[in-house]
PLY file of the C-alpha trace (Angstrom):
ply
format ascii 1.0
element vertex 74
property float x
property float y
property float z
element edge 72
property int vertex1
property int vertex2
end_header
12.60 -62.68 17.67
11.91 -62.54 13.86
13.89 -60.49 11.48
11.74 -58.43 10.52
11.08 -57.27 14.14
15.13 -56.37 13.68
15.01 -54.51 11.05
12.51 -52.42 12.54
15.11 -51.27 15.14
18.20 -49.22 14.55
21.44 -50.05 15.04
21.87 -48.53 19.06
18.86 -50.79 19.79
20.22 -53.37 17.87
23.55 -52.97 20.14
22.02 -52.59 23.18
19.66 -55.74 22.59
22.51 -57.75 22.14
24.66 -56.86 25.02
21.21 -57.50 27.37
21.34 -61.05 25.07
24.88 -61.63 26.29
24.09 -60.52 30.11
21.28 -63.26 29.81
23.52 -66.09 28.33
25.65 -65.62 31.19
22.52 -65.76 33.77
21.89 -68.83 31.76
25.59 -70.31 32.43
25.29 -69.78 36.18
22.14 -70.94 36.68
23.23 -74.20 34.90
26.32 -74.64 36.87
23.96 -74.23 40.31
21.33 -76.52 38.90
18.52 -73.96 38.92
18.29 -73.87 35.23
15.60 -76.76 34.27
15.38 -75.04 29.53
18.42 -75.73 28.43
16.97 -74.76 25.20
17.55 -71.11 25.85
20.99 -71.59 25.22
20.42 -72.35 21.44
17.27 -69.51 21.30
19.65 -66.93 22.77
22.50 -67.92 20.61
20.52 -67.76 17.84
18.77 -64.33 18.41
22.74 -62.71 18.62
23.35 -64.55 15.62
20.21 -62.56 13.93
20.56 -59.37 15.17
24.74 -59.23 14.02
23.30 -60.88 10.82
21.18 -57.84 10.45
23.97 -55.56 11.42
26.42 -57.19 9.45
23.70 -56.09 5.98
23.77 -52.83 6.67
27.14 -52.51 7.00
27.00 -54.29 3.63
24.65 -51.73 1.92
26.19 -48.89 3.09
29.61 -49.48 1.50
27.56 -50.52 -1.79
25.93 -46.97 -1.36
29.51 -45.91 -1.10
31.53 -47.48 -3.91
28.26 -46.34 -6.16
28.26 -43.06 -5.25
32.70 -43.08 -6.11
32.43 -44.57 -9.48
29.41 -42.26 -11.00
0 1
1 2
2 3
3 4
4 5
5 6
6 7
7 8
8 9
9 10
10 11
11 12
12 13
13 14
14 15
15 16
16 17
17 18
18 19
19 20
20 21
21 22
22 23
23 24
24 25
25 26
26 27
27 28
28 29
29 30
30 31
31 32
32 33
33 34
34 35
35 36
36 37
38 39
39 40
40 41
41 42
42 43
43 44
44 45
45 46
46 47
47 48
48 49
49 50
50 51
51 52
52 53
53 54
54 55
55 56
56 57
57 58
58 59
59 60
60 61
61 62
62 63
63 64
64 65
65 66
66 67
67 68
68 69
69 70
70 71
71 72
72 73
């Protein structure tokens, strides 16, 4: 998943992408555990992705107080 694929989406897909993200780390986890699991890789690629997509949310966030505060001291 590249950024700018993230940016593209708004912030309920954003949430929603993460919390299937989540649901798959947790596949991940017990299908280590029973031995099924042969990419341990996609530990590290999933993290990752979260990390990206609450990196993204995390800018916004950013931007719209910035919007904010400019918009109280004019």
């Amino acid at each position: 998943m590249f950024i700018d694929e993230i940016r593209a989406m708004s912030n309920d897909e954003i949430l929603d992408k993460i919390e299937d993200l989540k649901v798959e780390m947790y596949t991940y986890r017990l299908q280590k555990e029973s031995g099924e699991l042969k990419d341990t890789t996609l530990f590290r690629k999933t993290r990752r992705d979260i990390a990206r997509l609450k990196t993204a949310l995390r800018e916004r966030e950013l931007a719209a107080e910035l919007i904010a505060q400019g918009g109280q001291n004019a």
